[in-house]
C-alpha atoms as one frame of an Amber mdcrd trajectory, in Angstrom:
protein
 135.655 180.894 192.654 137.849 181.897 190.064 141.065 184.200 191.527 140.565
 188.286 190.747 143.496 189.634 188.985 144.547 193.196 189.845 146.608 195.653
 188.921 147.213 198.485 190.908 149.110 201.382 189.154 150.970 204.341 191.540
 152.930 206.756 191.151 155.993 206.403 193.703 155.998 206.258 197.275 153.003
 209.051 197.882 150.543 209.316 200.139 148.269 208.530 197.720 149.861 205.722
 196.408 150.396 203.633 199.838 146.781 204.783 200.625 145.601 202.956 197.813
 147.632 199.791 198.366 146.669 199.610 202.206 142.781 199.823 201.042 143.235
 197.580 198.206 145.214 194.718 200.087 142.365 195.164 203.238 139.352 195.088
 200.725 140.833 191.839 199.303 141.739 190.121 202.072 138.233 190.911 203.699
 136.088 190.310 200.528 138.057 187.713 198.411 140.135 185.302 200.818 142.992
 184.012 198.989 141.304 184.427 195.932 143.126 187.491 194.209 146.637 188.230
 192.740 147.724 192.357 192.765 150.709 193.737 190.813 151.741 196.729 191.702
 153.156 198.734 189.417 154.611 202.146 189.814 154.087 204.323 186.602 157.591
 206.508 187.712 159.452 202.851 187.020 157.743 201.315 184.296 156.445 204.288
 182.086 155.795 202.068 179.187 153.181 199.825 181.032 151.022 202.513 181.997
 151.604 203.811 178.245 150.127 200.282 177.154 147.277 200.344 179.553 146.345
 204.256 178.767 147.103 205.375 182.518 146.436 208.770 182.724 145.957 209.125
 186.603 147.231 207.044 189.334 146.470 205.511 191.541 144.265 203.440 189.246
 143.030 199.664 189.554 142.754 197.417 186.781 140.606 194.396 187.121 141.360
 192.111 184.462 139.831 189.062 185.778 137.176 187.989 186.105 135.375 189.615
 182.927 134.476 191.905 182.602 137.649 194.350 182.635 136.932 197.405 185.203
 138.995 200.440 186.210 138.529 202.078 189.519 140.969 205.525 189.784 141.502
 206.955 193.063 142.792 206.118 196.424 139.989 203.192 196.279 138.536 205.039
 200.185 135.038 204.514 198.721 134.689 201.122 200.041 131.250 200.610 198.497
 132.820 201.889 195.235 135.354 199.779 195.126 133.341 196.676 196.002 130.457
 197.525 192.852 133.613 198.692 190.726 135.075 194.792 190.945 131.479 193.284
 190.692 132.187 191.396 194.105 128.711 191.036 194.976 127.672 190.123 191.748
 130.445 187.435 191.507 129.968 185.787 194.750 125.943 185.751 194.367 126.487
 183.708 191.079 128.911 181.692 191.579 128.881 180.558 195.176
């Protein structure tokens, strides 16, 4: 299986923010193994990134890899959401 590649874009230290990162880090380690890289990347210290990327909420997830690209915004609670959103189940019944 081919690693997912994730970026995760906050906004600071909020609620919101660490919310996000404690469901995205539990959803990955529960769903992908090993098999996932997350940046983290707070909008309030690199503006220009979420400029590039057209982030106009936060927290939002990019998956980049694999194809094709998805964005999930919220606090990524939804579990189910999250899991369609990154095409796990799709990925895993094809390629495993």
């Amino acid at each position: 299986m081919n690693k997912y590649t994730l970026k995760l874009y906050i906004t600071g230290n909020s609620i919101k923010s660490q919310r996000a990162i404690a469901n995205l880090f539990r959803i990955c380690k529960e769903e992908l193994d090993d098999q996932y890289i997350v940046e983290i990347i707070d909008v309030l210290e690199q503006p220009q990134l979420a400029e590039q990327e057209k982030i106009l909420v936060t927290p939002t997830l990019i998956k980049q890899l694999p194809p094709p690209l998805q964005r999930i915004i919220g606090d990524l609670t939804d579990r189910q959401k999250v899991i369609l959103g990154l095409d796990i189940m799709r990925y895993d019944a094809e390629f495993n």
